[in-house]
C-alpha positions as CSV (number, residue, x, y, z in Angstrom):
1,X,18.4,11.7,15.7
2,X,16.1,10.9,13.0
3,X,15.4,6.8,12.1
4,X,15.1,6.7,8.2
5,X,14.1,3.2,7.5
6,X,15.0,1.7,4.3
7,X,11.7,0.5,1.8
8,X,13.3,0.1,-0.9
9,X,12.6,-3.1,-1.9
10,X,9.1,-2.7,-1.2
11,X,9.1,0.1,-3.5
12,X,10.6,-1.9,-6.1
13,X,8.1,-4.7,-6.1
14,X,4.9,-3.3,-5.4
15,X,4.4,-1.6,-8.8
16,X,4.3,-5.6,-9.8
17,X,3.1,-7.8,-7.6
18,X,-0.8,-7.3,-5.6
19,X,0.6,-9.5,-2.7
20,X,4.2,-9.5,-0.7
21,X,6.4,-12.1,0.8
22,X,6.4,-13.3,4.5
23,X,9.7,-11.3,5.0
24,X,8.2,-7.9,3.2
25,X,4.6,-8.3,5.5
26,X,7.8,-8.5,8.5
27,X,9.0,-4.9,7.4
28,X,5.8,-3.4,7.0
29,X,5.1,-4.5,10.4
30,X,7.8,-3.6,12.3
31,X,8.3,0.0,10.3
32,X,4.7,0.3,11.7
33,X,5.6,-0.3,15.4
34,X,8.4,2.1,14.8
35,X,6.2,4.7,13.7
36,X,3.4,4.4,16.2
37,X,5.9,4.5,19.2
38,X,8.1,7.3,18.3
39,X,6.2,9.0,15.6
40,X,6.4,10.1,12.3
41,X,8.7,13.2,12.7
42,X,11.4,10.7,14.6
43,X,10.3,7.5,12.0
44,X,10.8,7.8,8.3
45,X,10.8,6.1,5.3
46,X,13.5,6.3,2.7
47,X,14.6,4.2,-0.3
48,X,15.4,4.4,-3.7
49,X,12.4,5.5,-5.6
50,X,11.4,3.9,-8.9
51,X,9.3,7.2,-10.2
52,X,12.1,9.6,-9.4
53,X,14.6,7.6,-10.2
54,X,16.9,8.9,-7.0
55,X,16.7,8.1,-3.1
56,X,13.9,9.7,-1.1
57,X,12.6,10.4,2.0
58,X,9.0,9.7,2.9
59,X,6.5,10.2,5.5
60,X,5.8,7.1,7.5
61,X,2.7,8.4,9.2
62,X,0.3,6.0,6.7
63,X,2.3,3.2,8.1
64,X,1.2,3.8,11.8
65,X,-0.8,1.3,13.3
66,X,-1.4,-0.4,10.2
67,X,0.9,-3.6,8.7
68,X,-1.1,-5.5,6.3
69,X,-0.5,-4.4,2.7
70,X,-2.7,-3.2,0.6
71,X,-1.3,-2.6,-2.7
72,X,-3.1,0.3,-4.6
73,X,-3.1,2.3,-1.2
74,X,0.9,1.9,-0.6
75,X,1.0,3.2,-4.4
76,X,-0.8,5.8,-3.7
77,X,1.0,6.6,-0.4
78,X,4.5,7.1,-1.9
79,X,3.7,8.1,-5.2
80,X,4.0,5.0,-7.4
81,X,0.9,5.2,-8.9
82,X,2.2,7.5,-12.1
83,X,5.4,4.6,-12.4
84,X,2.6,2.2,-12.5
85,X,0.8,3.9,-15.1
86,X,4.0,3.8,-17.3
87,X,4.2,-0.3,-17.0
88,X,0.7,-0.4,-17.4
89,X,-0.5,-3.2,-20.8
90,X,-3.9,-1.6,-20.9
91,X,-4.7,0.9,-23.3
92,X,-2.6,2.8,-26.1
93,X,-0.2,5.0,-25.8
94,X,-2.0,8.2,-25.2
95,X,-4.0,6.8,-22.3
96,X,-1.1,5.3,-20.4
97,X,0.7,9.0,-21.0
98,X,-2.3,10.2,-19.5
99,X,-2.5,8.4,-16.9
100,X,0.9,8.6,-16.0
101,X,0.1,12.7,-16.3
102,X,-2.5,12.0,-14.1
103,X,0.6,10.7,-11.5
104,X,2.9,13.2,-11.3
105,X,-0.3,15.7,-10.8
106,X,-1.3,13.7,-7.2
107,X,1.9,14.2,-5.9
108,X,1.8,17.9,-5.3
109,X,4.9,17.8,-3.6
110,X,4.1,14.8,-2.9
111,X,2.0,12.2,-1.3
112,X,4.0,11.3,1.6
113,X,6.2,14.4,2.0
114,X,8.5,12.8,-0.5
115,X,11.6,14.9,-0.7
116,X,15.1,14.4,-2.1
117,X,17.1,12.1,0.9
118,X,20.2,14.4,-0.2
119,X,18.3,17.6,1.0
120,X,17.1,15.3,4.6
121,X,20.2,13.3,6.1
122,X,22.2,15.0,8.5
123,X,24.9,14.0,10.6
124,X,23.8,11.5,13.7
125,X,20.9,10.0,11.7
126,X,20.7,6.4,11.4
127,X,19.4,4.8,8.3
128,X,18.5,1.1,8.9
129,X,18.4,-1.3,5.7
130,X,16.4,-4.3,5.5
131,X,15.6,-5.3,2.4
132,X,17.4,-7.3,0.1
133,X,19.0,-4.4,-2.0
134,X,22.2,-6.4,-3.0
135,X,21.9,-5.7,-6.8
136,X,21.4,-1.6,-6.3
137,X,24.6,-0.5,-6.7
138,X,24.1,3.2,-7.4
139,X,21.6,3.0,-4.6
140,X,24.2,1.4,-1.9
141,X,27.2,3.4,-2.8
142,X,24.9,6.7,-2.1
143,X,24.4,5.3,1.1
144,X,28.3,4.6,1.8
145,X,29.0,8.1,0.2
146,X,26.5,10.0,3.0
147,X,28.0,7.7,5.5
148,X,31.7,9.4,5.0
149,X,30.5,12.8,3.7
150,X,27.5,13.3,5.9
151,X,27.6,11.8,9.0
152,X,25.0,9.4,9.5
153,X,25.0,6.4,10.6
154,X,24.8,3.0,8.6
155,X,23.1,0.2,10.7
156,X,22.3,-3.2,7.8
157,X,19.6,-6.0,9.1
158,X,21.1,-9.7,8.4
159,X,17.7,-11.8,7.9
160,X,20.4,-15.2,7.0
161,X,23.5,-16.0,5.2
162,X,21.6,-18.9,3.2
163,X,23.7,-17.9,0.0
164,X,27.0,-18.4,1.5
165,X,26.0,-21.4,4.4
166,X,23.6,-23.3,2.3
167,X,24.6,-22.4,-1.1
168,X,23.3,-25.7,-2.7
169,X,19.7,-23.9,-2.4
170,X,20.5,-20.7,-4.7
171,X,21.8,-19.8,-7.8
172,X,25.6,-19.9,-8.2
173,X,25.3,-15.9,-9.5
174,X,23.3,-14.8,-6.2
175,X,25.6,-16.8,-3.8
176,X,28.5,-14.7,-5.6
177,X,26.6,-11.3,-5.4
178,X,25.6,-12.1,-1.9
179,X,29.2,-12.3,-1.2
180,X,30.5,-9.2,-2.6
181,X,27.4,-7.3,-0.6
182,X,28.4,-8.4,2.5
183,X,32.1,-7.6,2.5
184,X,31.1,-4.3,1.2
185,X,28.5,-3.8,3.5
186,X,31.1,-4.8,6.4
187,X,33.2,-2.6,5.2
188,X,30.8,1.0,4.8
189,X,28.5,0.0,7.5
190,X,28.7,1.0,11.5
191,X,26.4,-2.1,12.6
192,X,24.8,-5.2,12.1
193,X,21.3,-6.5,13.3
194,X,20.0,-10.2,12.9
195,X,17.3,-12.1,13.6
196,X,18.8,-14.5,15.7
197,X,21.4,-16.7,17.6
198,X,22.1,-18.6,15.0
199,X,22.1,-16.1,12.6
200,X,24.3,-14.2,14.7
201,X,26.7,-17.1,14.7
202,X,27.2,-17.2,10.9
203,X,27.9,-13.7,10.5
204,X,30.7,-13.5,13.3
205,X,32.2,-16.8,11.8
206,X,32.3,-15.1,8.3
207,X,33.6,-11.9,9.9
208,X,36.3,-14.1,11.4
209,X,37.2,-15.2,8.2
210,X,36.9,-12.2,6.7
211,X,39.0,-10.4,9.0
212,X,36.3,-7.8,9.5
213,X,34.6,-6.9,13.0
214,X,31.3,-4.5,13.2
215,X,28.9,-5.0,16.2
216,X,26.3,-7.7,15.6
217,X,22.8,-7.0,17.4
218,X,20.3,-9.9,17.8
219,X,16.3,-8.2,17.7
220,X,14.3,-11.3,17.5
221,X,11.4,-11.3,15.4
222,X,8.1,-11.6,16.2
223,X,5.6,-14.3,16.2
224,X,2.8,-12.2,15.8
225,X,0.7,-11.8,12.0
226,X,1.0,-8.0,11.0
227,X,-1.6,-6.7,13.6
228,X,-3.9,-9.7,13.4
229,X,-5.5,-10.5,17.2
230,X,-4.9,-13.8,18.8
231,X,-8.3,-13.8,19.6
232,X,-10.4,-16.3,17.5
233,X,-13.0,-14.2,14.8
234,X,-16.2,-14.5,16.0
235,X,-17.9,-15.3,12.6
236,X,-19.9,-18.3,12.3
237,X,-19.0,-21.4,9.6
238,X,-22.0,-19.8,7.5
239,X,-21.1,-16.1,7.3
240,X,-19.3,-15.7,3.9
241,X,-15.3,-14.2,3.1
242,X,-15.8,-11.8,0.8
243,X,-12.5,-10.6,1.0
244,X,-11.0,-14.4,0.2
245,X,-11.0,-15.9,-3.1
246,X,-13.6,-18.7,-4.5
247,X,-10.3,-20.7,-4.7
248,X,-9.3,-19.9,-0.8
249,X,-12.7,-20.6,0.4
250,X,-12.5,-23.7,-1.6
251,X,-10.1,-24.8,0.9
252,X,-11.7,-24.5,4.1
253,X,-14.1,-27.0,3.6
254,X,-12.1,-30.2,4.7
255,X,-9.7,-30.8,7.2
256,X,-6.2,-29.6,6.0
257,X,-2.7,-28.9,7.0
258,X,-0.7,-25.8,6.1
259,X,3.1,-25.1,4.8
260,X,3.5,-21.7,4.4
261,X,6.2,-19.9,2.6
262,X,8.2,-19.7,-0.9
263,X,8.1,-23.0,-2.4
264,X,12.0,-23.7,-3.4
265,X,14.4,-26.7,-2.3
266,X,15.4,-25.3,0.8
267,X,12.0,-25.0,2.0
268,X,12.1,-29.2,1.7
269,X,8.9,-29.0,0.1
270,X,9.8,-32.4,-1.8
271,X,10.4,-33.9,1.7
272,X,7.6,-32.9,2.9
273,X,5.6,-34.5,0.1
274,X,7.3,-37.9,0.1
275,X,6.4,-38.1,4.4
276,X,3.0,-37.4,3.1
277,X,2.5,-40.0,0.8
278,X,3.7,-42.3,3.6
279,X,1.0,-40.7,5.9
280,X,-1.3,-41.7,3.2
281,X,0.3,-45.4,2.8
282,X,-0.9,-45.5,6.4
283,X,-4.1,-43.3,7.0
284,X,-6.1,-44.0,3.5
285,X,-9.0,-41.5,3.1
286,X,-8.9,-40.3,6.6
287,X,-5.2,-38.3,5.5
288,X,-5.9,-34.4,5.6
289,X,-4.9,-32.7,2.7
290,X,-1.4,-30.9,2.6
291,X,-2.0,-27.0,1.3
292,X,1.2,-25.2,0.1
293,X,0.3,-21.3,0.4
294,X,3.3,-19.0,-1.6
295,X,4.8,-17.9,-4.2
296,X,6.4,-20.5,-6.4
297,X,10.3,-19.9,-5.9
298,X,13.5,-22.2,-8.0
299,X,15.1,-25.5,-7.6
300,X,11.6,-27.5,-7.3
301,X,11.8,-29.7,-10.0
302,X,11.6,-32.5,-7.9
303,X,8.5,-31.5,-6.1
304,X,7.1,-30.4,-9.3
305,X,7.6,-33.8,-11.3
306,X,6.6,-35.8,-7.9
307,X,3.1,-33.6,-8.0
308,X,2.5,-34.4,-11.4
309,X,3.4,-38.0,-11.3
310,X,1.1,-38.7,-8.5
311,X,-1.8,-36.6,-9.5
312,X,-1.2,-34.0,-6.3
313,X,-0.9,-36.8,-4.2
314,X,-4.5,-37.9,-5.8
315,X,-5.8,-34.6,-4.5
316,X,-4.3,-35.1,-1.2
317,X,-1.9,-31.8,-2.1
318,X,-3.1,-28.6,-2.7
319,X,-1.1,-25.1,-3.5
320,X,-2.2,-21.7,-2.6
321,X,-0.5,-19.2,-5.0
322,X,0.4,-16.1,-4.0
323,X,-2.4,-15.6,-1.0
324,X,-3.4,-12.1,0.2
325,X,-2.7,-11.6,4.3
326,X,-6.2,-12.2,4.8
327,X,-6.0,-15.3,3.1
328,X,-2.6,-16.3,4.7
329,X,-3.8,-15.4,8.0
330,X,-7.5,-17.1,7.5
331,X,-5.6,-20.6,5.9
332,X,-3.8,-20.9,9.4
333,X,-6.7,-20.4,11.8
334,X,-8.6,-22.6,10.1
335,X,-5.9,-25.4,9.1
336,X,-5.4,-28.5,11.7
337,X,-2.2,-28.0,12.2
338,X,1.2,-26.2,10.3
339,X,4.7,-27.8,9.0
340,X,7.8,-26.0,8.3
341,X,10.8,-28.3,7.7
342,X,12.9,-26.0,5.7
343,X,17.1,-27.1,6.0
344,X,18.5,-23.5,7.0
345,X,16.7,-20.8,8.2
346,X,17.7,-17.2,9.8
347,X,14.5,-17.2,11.3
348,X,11.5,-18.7,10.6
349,X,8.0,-16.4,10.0
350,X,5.6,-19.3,9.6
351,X,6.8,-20.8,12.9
352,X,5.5,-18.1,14.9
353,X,2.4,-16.9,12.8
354,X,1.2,-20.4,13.5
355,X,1.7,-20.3,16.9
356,X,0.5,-16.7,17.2
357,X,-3.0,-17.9,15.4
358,X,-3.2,-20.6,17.7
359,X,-2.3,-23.6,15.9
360,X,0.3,-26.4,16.4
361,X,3.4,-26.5,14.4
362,X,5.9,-28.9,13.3
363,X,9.2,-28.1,12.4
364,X,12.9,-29.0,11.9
365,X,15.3,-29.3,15.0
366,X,17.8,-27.1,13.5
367,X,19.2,-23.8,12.8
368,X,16.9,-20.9,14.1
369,X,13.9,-22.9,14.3
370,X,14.0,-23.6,18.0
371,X,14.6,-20.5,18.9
372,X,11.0,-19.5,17.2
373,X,9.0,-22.3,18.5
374,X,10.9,-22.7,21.9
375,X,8.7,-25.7,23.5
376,X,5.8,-24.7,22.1
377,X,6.7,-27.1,18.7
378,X,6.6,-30.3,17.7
379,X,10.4,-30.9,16.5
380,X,11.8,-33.1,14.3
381,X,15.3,-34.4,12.6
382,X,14.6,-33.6,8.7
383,X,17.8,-35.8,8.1
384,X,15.2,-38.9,9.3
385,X,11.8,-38.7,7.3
386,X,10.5,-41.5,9.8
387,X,10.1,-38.6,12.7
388,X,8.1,-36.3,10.5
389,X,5.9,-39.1,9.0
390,X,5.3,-40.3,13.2
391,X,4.8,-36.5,13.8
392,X,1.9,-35.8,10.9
393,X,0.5,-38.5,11.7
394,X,0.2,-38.0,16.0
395,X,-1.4,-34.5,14.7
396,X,-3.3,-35.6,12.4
397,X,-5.2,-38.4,14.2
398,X,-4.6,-37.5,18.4
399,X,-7.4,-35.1,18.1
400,X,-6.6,-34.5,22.4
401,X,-3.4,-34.2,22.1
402,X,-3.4,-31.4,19.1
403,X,-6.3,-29.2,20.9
404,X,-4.2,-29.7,23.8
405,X,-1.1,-28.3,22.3
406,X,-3.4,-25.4,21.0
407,X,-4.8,-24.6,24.2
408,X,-1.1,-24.6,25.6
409,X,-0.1,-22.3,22.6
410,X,-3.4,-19.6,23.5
411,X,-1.9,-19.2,26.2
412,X,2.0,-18.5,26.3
413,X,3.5,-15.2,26.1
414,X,4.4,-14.1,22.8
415,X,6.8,-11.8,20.4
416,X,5.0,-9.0,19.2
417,X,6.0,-6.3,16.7
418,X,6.0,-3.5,19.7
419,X,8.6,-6.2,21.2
420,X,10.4,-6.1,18.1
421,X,10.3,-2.2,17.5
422,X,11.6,-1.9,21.2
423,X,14.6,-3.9,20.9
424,X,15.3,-2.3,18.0
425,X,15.6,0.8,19.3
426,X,17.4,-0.2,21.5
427,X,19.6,-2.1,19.4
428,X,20.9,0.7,17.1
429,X,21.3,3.4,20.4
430,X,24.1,1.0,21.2
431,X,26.2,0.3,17.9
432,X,28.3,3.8,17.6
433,X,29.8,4.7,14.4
434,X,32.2,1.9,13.4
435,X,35.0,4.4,12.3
């Protein structure tokens, strides 16, 4: 059996975009524990490729060992440089015709063994999907098509249903395009895997609804940051970050809390900065500032006319757009302490990475959240704003009590990526062709 594992959403974006998503920096991570257990001949990457405009397969052996992303090196790994060139602003015509030239030259045949996926799949192979690919039709019925004509087998990864359970936080459109994926999917695919119990419950009550039944796998995630230690940097308050932004650095140099993630409404971003005004109704100056660190996301007009009616919270709020890993991973070691109230989650990323760099975390009581944190968090009912204001402010202020969280945090046992790889594995050995 050969394990082709699906980048194609990766591929999509990264011609675009410097930095990735908490999700995408979860691929990357766990495709690299794939590859560096079982190797790249058992391991590879497939996905529909923008340059060749058809689905691929790829070496995975640059993703071995190595999860953070580094965008002109993943270009230049699976030939998306000479796609790049062609969406490049700079220069005329010639030059970008050159350059994209200069593209199809480096692949000689090509940089990651790319090769037509039509030429690779064979019957018994699993391909394993986990990107949000809903929109690629001609992509997904290939898929379905090598499924019945080839043999393989189909095995999708559920990270939430959000657009169907919570659909008062998406667009109407993508609730209704989730919804047609997943009944397709349900119906062309041998397996599910999700990220967790709860995410597991939502998919077998809409399969009961559906009148549909596939196997549904739960592989937890991990709390550990791509392949960051857990040990503490040994790098004193005056050695510079010259691989962190003047704006980052900026940051660093008073006491701050950190919410980490896509800032739309169901990440209760507006929530969050209402309990903080409240923490500053009662703390004054001594309030640390609140840093948001993501990409700006939809449905945050709210929090976006309460920051500029109030100043940022008169400088009390802060937002980190679009941070690097480095910078992601350097904001949470150095912050005071981490919140994550979002309503509905399928797992919860920012949970874990805070408690795998050693800080405290506060988070909402339901969905997946608990199964993240376990009793290493600091929970509390979103539906009553009074326990998240008492819960900042016991943080913010009981110095003993948060370094004694943290030193209860350094040392529990925790999820890595190997854990995750494992399960995996495991995972897809056990769901046989669904017939």
């Amino acid at each position: 059996m050969t394990f082709y594992f699906d980048l194609t959403e990766l591929l999509q974006d990264a011609r675009n975009s410097p930095t990735i998503t908490g999700i995408q920096r979860a691929t990357l991570s766990l495709a690299s524990s794939l590859v560096q257990t079982h190797g790249s001949e058992r391991v590879k990457i497939i996905g529909h490729h923008p340059a060749f405009n058809e689905a691929r397969v790829l070496s995975a052996a640059p993703l071995a060992g190595r999860s953070e992303y580094d965008q002109a090196q993943f270009l230049k790994h699976f030939d998306l440089e000479g796609s790049l060139a062609l969406r490049s602003p700079a220069g005329g015509a010639r030059e970008r015709l050159a350059r994209f030239a200069s593209g199809l030259t480096g692949r000689r045949g090509a940089a990651a063994g790319s090769r037509s996926a039509t030429e690779a799949l064979a019957a018994g192979d699993v391909v394993f999907v986990i990107g949000a690919i809903w929109g690629m039709r001609g992509y997904l019925e290939y898929l379905y098509r090598m499924r019945r004509e080839r043999g393989i087998r189909l095995v999708q990864f559920v990270h939430d249903l959000i657009p169907l359970v919570a659909a008062e936080h998406v667009d109407p459109a993508l609730s209704e395009r989730f919804s047609s994926w997943l009944a397709e999917t349900a119906a062309n695919a041998d397996a599910f895997v999700v990220n967790s119990q709860s995410t597991r419950a939502d998919l077998v009550a809409w399969q009961g609804g559906a009148g549909v039944q596939r196997p549904v796998r739960v592989v937890r995630l991990a709390h550990q940051f791509a392949s960051s230690s857990r040990e503490p940097e040994a790098r004193g308050p005056w050695q510079p970050y010259p691989e962190i932004t003047a704006n980052v650095r900026s940051l660093l140099a008073r006491p701050y809390a950190l919410c980490v993630g896509t800032m739309e409404s169901r990440k209760q971003n507006w929530l969050l900065a209402n309990a903080w005004r409240e923490v500053h109704c009662t703390l004054g100056l001594k309030t640390p500032r609140l840093v948001f660190a993501g990409r700006r996301g939809w449905l945050n007009e709210s929090f976006d006319d309460f920051l500029a009616g109030t100043g940022n919270l008169y400088g009390f709020i802060t937002i980190a757009e679009r941070p690097s890993d480095v910078e992601v991973c350097r904001l949470f070691r150095s912050s005071l302490f981490t919140v994550y109230v979002s309503a509905k989650e399928g797992w919860g990323l920012p949970i874990g990475e805070s408690l795998w760099l050693g800080r405290p975390v506060i988070c909402s009581s339901g969905s997946s959240e608990p199964e993240v944190g376990g009793d290493l968090a600091d929970y509390v009912d979103i539906k009553n704003p009074d326990t998240l204001v008492a819960s900042i402010i016991k943080l913010a202020t009981d110095v003993e009590y948060r370094e004694g969280r943290a030193r209860q945090i350094a040392s529990a046992r925790l999820r890595t990526w190997k854990d995750v790889a494992d399960d995996l594995w495991t995972a897809v050995n056990e769901s046989g062709p669904a017939g």
